[in-house]
N, CA, C and O atoms as CSV, one atom per row, in Angstrom:
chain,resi,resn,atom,element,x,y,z
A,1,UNK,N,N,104.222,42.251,-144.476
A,1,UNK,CA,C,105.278,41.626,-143.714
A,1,UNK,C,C,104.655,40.789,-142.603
A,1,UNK,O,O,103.722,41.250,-141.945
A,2,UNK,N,N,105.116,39.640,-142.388
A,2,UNK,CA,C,104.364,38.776,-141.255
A,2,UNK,C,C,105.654,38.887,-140.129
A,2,UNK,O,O,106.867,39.100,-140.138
A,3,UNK,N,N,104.483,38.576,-139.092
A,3,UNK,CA,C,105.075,38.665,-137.774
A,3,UNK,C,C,104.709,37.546,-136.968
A,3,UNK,O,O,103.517,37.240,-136.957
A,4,UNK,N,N,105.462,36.925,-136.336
A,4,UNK,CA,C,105.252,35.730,-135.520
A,4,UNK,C,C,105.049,36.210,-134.009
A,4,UNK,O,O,105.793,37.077,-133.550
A,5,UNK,N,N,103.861,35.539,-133.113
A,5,UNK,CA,C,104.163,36.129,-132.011
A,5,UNK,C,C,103.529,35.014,-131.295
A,5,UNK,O,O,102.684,34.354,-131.899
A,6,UNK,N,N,103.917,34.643,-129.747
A,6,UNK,CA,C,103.099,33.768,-129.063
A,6,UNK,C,C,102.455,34.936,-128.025
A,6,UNK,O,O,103.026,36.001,-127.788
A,7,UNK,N,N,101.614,34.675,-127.654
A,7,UNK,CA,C,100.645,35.137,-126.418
A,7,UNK,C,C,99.721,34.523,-126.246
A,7,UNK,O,O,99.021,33.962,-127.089
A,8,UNK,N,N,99.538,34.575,-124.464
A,8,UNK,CA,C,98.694,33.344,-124.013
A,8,UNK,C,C,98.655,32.219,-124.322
A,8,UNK,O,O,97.588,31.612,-124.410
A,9,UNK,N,N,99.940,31.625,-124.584
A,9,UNK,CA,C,99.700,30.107,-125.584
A,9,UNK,C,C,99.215,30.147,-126.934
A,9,UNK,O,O,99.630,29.332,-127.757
A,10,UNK,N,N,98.520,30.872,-127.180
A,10,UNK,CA,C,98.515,31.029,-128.748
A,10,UNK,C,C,99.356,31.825,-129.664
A,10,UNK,O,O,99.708,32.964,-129.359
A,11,UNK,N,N,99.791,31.091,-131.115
A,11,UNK,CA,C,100.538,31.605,-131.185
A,11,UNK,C,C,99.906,31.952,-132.833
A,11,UNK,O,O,99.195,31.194,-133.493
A,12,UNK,N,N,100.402,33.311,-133.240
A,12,UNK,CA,C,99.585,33.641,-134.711
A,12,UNK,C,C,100.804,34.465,-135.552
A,12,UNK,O,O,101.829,34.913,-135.037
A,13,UNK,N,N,100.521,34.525,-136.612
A,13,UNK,CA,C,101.077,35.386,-137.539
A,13,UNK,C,C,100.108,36.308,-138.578
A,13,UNK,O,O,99.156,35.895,-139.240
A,14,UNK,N,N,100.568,37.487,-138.523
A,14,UNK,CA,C,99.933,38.536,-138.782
A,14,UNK,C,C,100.372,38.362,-140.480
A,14,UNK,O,O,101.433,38.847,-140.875
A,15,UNK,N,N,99.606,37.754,-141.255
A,15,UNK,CA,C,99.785,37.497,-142.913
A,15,UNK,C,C,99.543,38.819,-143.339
A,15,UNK,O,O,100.284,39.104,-144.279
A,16,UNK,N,N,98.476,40.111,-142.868
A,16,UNK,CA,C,98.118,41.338,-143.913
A,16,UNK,C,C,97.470,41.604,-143.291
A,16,UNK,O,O,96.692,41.024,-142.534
A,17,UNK,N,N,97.841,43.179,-143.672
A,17,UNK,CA,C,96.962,44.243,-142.923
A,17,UNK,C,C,96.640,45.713,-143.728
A,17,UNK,O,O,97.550,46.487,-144.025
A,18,UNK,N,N,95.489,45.925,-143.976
A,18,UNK,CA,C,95.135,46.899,-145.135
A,18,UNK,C,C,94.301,47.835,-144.719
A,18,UNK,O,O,93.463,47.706,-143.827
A,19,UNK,N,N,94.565,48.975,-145.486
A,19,UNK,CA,C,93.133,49.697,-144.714
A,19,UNK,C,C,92.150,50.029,-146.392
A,19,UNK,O,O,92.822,50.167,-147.414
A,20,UNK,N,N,90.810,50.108,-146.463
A,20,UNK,CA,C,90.035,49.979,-147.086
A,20,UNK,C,C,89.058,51.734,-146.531
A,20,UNK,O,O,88.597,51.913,-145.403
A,21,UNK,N,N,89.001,52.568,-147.476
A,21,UNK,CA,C,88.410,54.052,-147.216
A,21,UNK,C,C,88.341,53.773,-145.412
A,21,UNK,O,O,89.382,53.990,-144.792
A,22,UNK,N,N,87.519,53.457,-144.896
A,22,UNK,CA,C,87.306,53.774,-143.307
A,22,UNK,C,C,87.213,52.411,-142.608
A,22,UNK,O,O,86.573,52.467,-141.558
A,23,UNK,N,N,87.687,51.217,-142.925
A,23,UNK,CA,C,87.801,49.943,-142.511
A,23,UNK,C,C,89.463,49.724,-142.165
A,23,UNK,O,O,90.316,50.403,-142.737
A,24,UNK,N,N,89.739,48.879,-141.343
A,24,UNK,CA,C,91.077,48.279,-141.456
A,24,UNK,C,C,90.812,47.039,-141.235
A,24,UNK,O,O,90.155,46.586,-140.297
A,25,UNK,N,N,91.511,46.245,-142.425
A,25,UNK,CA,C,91.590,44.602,-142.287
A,25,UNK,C,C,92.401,43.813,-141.750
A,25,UNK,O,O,93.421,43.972,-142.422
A,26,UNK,N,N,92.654,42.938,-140.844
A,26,UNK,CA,C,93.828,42.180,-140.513
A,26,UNK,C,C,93.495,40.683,-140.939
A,26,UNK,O,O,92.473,40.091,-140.591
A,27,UNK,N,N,94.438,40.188,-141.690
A,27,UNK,CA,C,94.683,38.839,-141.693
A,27,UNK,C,C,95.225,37.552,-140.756
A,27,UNK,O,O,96.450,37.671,-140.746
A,28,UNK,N,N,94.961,36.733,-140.206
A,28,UNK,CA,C,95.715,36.660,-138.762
A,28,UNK,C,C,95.897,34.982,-139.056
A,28,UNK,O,O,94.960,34.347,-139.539
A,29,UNK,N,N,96.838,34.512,-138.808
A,29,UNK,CA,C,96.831,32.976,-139.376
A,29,UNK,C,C,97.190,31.789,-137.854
A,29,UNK,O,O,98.340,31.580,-137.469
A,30,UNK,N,N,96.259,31.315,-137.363
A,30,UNK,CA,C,96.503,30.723,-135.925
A,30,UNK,C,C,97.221,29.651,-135.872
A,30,UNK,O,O,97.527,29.365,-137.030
A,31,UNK,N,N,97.632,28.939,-135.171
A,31,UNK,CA,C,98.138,27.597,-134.996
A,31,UNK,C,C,97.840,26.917,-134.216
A,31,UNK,O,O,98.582,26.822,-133.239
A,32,UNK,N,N,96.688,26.171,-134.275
A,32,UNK,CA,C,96.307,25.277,-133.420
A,32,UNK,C,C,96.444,23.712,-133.668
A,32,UNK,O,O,96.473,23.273,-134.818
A,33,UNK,N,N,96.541,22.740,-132.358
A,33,UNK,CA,C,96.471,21.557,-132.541
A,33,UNK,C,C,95.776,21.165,-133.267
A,33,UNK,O,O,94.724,21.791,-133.397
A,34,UNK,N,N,95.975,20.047,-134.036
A,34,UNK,CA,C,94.934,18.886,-134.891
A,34,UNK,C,C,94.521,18.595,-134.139
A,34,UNK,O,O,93.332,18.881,-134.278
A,35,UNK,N,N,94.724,17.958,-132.910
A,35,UNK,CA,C,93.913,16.852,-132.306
A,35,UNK,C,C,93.997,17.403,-130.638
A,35,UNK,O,O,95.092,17.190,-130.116
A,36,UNK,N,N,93.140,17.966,-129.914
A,36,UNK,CA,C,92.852,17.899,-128.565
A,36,UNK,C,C,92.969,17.642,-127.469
A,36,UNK,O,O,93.180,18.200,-126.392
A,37,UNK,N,N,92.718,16.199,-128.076
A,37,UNK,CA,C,92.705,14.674,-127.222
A,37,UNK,C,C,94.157,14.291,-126.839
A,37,UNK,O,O,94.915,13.915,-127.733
A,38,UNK,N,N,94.561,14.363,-125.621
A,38,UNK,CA,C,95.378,13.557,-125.189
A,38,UNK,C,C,95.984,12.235,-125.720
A,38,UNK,O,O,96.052,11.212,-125.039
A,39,UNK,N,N,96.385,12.339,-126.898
A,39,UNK,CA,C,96.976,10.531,-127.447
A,39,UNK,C,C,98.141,10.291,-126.723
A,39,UNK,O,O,98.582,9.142,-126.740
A,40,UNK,N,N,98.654,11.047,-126.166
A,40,UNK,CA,C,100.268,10.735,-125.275
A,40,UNK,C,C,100.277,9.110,-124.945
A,40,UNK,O,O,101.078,8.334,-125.465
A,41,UNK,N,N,99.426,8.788,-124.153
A,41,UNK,CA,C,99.052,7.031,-123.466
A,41,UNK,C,C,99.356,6.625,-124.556
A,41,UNK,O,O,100.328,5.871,-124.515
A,42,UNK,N,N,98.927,6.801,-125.575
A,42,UNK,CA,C,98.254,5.429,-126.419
A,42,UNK,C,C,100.183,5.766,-127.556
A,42,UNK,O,O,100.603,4.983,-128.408
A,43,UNK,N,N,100.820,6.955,-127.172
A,43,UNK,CA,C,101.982,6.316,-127.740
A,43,UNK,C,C,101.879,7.176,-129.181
A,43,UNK,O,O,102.817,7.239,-129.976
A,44,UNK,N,N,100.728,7.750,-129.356
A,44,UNK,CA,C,100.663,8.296,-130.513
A,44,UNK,C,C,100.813,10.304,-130.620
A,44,UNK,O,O,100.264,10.998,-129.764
A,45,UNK,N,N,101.501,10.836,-131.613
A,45,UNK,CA,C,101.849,12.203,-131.775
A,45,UNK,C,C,101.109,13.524,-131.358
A,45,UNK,O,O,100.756,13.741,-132.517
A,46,UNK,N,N,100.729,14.286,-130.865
A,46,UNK,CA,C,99.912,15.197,-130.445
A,46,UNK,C,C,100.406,16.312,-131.017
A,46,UNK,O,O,99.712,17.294,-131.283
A,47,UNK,N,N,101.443,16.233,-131.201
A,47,UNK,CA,C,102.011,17.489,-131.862
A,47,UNK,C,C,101.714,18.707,-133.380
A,47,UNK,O,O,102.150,19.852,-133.498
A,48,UNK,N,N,100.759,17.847,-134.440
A,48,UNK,CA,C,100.625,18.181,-135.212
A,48,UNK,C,C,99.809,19.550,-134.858
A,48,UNK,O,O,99.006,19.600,-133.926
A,49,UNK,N,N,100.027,20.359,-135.482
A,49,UNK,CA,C,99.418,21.791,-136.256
A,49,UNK,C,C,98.198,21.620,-137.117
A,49,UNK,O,O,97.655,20.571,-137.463
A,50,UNK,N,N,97.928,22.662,-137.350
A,50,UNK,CA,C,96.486,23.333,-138.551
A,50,UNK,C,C,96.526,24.939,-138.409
A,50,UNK,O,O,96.542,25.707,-137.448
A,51,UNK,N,N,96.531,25.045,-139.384
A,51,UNK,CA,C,96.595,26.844,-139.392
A,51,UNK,C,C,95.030,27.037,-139.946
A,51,UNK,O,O,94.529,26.659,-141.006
A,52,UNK,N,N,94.301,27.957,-138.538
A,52,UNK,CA,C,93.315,28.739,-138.909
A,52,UNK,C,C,93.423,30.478,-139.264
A,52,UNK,O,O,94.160,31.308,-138.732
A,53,UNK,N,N,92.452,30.658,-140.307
A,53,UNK,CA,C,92.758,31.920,-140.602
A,53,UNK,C,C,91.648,32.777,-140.111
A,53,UNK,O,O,90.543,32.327,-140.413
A,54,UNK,N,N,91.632,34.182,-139.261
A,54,UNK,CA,C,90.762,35.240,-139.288
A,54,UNK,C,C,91.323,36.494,-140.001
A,54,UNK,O,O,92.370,37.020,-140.379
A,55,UNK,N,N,89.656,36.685,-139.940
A,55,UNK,CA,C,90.287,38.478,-140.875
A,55,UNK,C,C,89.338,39.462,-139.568
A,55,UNK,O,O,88.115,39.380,-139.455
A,56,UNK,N,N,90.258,40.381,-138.654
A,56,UNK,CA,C,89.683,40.989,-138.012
A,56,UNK,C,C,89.535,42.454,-138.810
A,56,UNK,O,O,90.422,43.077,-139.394
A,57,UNK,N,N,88.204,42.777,-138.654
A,57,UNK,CA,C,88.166,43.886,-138.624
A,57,UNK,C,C,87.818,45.540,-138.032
A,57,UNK,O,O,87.120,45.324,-137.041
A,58,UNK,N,N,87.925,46.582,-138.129
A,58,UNK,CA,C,87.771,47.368,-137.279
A,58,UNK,C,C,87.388,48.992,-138.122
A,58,UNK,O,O,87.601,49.225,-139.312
A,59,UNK,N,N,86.933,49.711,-137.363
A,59,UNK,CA,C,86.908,50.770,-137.911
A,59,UNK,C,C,88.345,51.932,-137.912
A,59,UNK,O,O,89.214,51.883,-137.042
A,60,UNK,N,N,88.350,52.808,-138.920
A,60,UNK,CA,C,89.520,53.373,-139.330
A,60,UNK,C,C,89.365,55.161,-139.372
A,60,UNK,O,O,88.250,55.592,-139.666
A,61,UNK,N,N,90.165,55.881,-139.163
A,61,UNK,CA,C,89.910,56.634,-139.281
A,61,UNK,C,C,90.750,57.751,-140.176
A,61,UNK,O,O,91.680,58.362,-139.649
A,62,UNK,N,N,90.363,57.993,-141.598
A,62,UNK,CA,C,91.922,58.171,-142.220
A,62,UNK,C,C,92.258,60.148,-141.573
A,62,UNK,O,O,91.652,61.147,-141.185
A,63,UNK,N,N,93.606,59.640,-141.852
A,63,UNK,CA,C,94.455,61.031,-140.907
A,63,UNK,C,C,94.157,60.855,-139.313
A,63,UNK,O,O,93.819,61.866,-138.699
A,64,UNK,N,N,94.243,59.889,-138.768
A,64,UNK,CA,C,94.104,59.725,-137.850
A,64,UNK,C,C,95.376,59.015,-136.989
A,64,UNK,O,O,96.133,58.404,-137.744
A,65,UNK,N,N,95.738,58.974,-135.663
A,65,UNK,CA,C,96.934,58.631,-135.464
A,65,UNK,C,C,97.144,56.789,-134.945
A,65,UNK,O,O,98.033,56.213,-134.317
A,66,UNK,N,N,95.759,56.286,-135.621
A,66,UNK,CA,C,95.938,54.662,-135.321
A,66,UNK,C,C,96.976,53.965,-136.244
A,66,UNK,O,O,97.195,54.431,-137.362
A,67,UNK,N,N,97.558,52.963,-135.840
A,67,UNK,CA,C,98.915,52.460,-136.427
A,67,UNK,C,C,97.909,51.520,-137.713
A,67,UNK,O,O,96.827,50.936,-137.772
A,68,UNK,N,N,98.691,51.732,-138.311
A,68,UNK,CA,C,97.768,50.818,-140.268
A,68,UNK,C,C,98.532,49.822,-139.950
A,68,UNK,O,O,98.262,48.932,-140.755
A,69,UNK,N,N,99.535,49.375,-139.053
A,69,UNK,CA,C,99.658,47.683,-139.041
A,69,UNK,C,C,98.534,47.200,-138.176
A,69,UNK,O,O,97.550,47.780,-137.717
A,70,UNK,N,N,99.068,45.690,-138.069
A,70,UNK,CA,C,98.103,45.222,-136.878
A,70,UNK,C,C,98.334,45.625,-135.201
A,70,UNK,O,O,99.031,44.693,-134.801
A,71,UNK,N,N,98.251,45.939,-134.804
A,71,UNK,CA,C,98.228,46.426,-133.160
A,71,UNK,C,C,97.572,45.542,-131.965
A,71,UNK,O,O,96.693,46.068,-131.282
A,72,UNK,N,N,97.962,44.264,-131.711
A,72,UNK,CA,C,96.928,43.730,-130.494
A,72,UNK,C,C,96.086,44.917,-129.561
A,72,UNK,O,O,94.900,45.230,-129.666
A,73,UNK,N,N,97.034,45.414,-128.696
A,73,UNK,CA,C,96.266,46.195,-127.855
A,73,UNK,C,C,95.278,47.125,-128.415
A,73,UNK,O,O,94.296,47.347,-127.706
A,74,UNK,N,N,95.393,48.030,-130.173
A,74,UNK,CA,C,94.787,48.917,-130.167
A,74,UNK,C,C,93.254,48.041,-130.941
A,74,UNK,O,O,92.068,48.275,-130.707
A,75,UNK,N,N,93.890,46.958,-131.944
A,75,UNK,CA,C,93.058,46.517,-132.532
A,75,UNK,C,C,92.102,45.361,-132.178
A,75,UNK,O,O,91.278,44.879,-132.955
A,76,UNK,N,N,92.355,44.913,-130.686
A,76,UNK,CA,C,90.982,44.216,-130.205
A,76,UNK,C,C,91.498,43.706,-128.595
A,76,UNK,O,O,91.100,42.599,-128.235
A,77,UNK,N,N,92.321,44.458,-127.702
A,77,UNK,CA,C,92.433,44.589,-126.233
A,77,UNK,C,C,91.593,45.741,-126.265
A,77,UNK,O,O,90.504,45.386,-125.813
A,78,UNK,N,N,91.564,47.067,-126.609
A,78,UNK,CA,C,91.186,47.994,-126.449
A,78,UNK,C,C,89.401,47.807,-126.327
A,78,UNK,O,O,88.636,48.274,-125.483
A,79,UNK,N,N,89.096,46.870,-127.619
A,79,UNK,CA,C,87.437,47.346,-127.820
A,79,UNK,C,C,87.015,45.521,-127.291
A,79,UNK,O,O,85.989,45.205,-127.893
A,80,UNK,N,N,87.399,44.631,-126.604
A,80,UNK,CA,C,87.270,43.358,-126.392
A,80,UNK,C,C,86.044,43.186,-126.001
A,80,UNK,O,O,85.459,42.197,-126.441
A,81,UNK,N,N,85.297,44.145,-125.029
A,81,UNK,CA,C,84.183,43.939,-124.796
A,81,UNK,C,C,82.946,44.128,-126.014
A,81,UNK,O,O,81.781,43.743,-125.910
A,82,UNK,N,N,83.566,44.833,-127.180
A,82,UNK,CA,C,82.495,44.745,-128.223
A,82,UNK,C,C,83.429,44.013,-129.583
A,82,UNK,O,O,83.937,44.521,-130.583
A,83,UNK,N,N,83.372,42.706,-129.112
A,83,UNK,CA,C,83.875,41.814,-129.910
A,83,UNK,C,C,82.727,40.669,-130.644
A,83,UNK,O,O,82.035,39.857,-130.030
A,84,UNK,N,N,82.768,40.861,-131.929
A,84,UNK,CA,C,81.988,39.687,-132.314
A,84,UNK,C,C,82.198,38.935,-133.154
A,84,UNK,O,O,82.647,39.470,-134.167
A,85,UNK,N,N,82.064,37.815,-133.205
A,85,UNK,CA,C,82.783,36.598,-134.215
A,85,UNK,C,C,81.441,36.278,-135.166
A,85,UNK,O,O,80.355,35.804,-134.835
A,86,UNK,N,N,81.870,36.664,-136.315
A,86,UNK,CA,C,81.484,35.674,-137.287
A,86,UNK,C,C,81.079,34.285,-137.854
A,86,UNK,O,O,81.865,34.085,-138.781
A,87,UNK,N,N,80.490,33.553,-137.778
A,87,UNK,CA,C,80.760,32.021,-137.912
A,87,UNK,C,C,79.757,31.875,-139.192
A,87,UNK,O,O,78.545,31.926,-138.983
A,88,UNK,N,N,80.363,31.655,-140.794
A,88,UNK,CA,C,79.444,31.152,-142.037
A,88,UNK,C,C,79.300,29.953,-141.776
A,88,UNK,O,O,80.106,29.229,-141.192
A,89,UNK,N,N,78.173,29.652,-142.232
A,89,UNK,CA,C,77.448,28.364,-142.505
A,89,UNK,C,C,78.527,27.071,-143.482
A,89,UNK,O,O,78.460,25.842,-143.443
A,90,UNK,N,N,78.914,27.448,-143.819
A,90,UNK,CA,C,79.918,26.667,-144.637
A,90,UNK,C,C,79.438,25.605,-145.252
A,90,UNK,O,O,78.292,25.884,-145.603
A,91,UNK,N,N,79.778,24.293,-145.635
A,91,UNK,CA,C,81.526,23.965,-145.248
A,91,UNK,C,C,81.989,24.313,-146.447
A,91,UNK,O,O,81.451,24.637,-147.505
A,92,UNK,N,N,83.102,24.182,-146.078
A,92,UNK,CA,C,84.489,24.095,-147.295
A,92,UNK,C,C,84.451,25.267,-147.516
A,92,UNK,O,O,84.835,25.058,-148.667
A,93,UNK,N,N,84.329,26.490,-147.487
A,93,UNK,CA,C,84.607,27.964,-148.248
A,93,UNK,C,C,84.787,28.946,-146.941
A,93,UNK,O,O,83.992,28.950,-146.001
A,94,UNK,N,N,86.027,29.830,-147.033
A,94,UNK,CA,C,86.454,30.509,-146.418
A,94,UNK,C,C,85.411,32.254,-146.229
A,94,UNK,O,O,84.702,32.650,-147.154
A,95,UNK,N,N,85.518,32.847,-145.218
A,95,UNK,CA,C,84.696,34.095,-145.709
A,95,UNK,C,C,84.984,34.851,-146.366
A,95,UNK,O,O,85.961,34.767,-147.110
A,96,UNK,N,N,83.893,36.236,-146.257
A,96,UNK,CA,C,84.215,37.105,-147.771
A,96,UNK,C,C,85.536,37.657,-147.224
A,96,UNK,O,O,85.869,37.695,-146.040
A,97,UNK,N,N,86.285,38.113,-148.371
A,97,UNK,CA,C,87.275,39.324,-148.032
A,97,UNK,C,C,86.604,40.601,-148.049
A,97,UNK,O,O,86.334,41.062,-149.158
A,98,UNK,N,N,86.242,41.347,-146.875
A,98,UNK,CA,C,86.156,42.773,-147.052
A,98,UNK,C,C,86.500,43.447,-147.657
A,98,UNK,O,O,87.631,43.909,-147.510
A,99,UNK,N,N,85.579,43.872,-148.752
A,99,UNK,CA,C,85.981,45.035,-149.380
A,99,UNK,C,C,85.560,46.052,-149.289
A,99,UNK,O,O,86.089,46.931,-149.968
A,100,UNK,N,N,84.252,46.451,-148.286
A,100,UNK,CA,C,84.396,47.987,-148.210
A,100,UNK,C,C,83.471,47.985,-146.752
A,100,UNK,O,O,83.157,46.862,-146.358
A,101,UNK,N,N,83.170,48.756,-146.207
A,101,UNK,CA,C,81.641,49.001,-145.412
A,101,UNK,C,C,81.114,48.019,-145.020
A,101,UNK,O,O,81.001,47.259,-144.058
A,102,UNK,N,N,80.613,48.348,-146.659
A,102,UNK,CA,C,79.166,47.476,-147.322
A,102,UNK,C,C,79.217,46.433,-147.353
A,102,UNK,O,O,78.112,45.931,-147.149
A,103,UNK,N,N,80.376,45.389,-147.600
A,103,UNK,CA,C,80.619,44.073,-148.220
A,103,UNK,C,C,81.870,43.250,-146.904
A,103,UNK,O,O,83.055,43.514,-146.703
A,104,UNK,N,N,81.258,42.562,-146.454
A,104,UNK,CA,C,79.747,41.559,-146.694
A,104,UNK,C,C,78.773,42.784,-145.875
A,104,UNK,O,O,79.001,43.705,-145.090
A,105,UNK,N,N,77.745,42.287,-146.456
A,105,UNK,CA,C,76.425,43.362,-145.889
A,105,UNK,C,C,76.441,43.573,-144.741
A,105,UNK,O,O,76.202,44.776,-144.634
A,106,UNK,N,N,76.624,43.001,-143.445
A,106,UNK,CA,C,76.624,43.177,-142.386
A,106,UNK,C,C,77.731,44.161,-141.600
A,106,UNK,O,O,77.656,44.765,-140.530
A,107,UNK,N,N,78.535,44.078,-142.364
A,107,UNK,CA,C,79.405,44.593,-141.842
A,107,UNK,C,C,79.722,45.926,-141.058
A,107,UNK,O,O,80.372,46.224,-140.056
A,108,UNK,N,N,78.767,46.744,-142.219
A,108,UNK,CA,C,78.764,48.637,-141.467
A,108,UNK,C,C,77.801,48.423,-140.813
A,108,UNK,O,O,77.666,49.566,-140.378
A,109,UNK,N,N,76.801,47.741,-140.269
A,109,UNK,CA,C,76.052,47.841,-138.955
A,109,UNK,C,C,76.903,47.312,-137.497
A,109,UNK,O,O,76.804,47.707,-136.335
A,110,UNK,N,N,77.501,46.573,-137.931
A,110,UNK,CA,C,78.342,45.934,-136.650
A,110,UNK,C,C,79.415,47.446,-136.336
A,110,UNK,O,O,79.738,48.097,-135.342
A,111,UNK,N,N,79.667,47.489,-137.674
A,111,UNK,CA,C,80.784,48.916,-137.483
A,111,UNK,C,C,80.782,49.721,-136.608
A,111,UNK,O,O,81.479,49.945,-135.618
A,112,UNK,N,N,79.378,50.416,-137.353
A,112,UNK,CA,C,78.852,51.480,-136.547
A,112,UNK,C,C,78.293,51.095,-135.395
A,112,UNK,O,O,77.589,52.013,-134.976
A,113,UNK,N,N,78.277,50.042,-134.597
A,113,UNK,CA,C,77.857,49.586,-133.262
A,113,UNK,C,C,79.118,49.758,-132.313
A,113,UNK,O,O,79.082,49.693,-131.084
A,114,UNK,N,N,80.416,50.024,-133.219
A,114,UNK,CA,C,81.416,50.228,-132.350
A,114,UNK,C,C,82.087,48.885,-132.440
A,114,UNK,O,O,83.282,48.979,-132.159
A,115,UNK,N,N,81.667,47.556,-132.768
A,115,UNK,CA,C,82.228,46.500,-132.819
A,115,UNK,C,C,83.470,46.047,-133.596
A,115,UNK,O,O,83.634,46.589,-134.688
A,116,UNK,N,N,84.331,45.176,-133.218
A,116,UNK,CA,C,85.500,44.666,-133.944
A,116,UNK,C,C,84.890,43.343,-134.170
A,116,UNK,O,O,84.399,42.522,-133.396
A,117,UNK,N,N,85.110,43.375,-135.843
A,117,UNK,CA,C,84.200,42.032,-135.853
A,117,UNK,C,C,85.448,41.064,-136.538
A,117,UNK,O,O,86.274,41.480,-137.350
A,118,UNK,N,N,85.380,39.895,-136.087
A,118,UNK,CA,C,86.307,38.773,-136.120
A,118,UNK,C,C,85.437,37.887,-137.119
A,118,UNK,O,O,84.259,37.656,-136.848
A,119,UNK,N,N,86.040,37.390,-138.291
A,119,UNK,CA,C,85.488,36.481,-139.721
A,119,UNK,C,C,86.361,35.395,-139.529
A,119,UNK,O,O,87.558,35.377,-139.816
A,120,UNK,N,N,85.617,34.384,-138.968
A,120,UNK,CA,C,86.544,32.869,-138.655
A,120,UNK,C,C,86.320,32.179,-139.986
A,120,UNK,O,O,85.206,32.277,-140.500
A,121,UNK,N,N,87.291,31.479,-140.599
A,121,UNK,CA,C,87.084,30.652,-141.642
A,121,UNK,C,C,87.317,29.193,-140.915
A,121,UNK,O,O,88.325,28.983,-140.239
A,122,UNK,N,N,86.565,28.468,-141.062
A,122,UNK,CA,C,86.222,26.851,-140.452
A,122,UNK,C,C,87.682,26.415,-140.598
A,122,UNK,O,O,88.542,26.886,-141.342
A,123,UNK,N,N,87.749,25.643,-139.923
A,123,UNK,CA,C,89.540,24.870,-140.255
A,123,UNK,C,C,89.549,24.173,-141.719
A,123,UNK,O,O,88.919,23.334,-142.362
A,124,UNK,N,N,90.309,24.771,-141.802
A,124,UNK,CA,C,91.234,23.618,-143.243
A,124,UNK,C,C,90.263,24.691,-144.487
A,124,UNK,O,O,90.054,24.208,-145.600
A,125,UNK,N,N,89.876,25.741,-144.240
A,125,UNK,CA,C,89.265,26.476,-145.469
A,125,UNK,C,C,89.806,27.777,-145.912
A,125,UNK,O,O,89.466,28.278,-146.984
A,126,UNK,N,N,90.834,28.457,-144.919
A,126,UNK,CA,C,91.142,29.904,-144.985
A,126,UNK,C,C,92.271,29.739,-146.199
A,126,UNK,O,O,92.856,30.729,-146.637
């Protein structure tokens, strides 16, 4: 079920949220400007959109009393200071989908560091 929400000016929708043996995945779909730049002067639209996609993830604990949707506060206010973003080499291809730990390889080391790790897919690839 997606959820629309603005905060802080940004505004996202929560596309999916899964849990995987001791992982939980969130799908998160952003909305940011196309264009940056001030065109207002020149008379031209600023308004356009681009939807970027992340897949945050986090550690899980099954029988445990964390909510299996997405949760801002529990799923990355809480651990913000051990936040780390992802960035693939790209272009054109979105990142892996988590499927366990293990996959993508890095993943259960960041885990077990306590980290919520954030998988940015480049614009226009998610």
């Amino acid at each position: 079920m997606s959820s629309n929400v603005k905060l802080s000016k940004a505004e996202y929708t929560v596309e999916d949220t899964y849990i995987i043996d001791t992982i939980k995945v969130s799908t998160i779909k952003f909305k940011v400007p196309l264009n940056h730049v001030n065109l207002n002067s020149f008379g031209l639209n600023t308004s356009s959109k681009i939807d970027v996609y992340i897949k945050l993830i986090n550690n899980y604990k099954p029988g445990s009393r964390q909510p299996k949707e997405f949760n801002f506060h529990k799923d990355i206010e809480n651990n913000s200071s051990n936040l780390i973003v992802f960035l693939q080499g790209g272009p054109g291809f979105p990142t892996d989908i988590p499927t366990s730990r293990s996959s993508p390889a890095f993943l259960g080391k960041l885990l077990d560091k306590n980290y919520t790790v954030v998988l940015l897919d480049q614009r226009g690839t998610g």
